[in-house]
C-alpha positions in Angstrom: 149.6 95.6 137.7 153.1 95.6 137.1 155.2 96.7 133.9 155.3 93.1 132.7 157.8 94.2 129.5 160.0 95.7 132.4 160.2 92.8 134.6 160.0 89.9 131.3 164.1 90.3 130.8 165.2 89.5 134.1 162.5 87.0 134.6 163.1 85.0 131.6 166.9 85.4 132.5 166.3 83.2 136.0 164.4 80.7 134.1 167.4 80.4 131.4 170.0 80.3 134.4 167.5 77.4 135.4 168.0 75.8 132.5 164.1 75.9 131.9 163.1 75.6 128.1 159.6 77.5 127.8 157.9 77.3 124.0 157.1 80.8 122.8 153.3 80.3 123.5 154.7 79.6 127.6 156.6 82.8 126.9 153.5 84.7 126.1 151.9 83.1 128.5 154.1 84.6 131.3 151.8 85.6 134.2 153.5 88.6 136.5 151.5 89.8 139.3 151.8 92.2 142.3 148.9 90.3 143.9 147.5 93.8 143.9 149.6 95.6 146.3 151.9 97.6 143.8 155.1 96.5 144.8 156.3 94.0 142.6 160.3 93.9 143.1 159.1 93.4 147.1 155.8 91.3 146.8 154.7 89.3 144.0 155.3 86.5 141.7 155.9 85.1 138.3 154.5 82.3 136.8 154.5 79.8 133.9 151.8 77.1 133.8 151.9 74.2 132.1 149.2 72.2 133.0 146.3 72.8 135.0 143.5 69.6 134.5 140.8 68.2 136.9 143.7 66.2 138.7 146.9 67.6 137.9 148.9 71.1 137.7 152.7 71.7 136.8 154.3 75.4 136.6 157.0 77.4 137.2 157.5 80.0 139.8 159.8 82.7 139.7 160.8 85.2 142.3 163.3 88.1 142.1 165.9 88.9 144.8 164.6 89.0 147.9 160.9 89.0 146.3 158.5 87.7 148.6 155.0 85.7 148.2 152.5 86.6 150.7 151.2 84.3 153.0 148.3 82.1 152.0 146.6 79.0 152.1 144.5 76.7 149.0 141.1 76.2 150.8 138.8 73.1 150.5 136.6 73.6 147.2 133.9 71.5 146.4 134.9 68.1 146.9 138.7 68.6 146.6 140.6 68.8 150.4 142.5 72.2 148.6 145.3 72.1 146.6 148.4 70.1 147.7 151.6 70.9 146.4 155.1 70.1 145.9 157.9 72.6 145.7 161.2 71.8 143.6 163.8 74.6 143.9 165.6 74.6 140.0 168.3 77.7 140.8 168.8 79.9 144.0 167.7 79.4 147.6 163.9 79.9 148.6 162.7 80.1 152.5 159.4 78.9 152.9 158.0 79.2 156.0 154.3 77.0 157.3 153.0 76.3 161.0 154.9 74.5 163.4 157.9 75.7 165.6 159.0 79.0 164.8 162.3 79.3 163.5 164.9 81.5 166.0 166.4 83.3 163.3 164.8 83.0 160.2 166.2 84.1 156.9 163.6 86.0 155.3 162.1 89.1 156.1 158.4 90.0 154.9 157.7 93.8 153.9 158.0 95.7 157.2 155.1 97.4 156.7 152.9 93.9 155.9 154.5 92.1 158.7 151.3 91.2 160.9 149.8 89.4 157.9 152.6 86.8 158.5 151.8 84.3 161.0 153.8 81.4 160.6 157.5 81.0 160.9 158.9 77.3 160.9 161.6 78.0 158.0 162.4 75.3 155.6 165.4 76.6 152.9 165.1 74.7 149.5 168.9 74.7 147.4 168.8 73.9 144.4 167.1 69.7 143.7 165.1 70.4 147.5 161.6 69.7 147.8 159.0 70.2 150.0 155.2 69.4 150.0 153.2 71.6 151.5 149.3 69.6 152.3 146.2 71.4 151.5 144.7 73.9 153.6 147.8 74.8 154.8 149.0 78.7 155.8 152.4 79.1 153.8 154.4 81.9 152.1 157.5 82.0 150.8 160.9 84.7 149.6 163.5 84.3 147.5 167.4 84.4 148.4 169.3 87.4 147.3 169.9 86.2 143.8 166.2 85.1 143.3 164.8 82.4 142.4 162.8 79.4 140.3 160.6 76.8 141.9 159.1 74.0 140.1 155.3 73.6 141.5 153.8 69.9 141.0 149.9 70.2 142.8 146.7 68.7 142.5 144.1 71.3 140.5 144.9 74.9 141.1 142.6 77.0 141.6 144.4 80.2 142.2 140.6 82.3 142.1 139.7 80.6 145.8 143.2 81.4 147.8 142.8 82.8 151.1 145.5 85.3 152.0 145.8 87.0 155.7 146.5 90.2 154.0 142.9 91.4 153.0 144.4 93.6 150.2 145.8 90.8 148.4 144.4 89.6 145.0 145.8 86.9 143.2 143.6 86.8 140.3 143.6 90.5 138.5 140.1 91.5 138.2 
């Protein structure tokens, strides 16, 4: 697990440049993961959630320069098709990448060392007031430009215990 009082200044310093207003509760609140791999400043994410009901979830996602999140998909659970979800970019660039044609020269480069566990390459860049929805059940993962990055996630119910990642090591929830 990383250092979260190392990585809180420059996080909370995105989400200011964003001009996002968190409460100090959402402050506390701030979730930063290294999905378990131990590389934070190359593979994780942060995260603040605002709501997360039976129908509905809002949060924000930050990423550090160049920090990428792994490749995954929200699975069907119960009677929910998975989660869908819309991505709003608020400050920097993100590449998120999903199936379909790859992309010739695609902007982001995964961890050289995890690279197999990325399988799909059809490159859509969010700027700043971009959005894209990805549908459930859908193999995604994402990086953030060279000055980082916050994303504004709008989704049906997450449920971030039941994500299925290609790389076996990953874990979103910490035990």
């Amino acid at each position: 697990m990383p250092d979260r009082d190392r990585y809180r200044p420059p996080i909370l310093d995105l989400l200011r440049r964003a001009g996002i207003v968190l409460t100090p509760k959402e402050v506390d609140a701030l979730e930063v993961t290294d999905l378990g791999l131990g590389a934070f400043e190359q593979t994780g994410l942060s995260l603040v959630v605002y709501v997360n009901t039976d129908r509905v979830c809002a949060k924000e996602l930050v990423l550090l320069p160049r920090q990428t999140c792994p490749q995954h998909r929200h699975p069907p659970v119960g009677d929910s098709p998975g989660k869908e979800e819309t991505f709003r970019c608020r400050l920097g660039e993100v590449y998120l990448y999903v199936p379909g044609d790859a992309t010739q020269a695609p902007v982001a480069s995964p961890p050289a060392a995890d690279r197999e566990h990325y399988t799909v390459w059809r490159q859509i860049v969010l700027k700043p007031g971009d959005q894209y929805t990805i549908p459930p059940d859908t193999w995604h993962w994402f990086q953030a430009g060279p000055e980082g990055a916050v994303v504004s996630e709008f989704s049906t119910r997450s449920t971030d215990e039941h994500d299925v990642f290609t790389d076996p090591r990953v874990r979103r929830v910490e035990p």
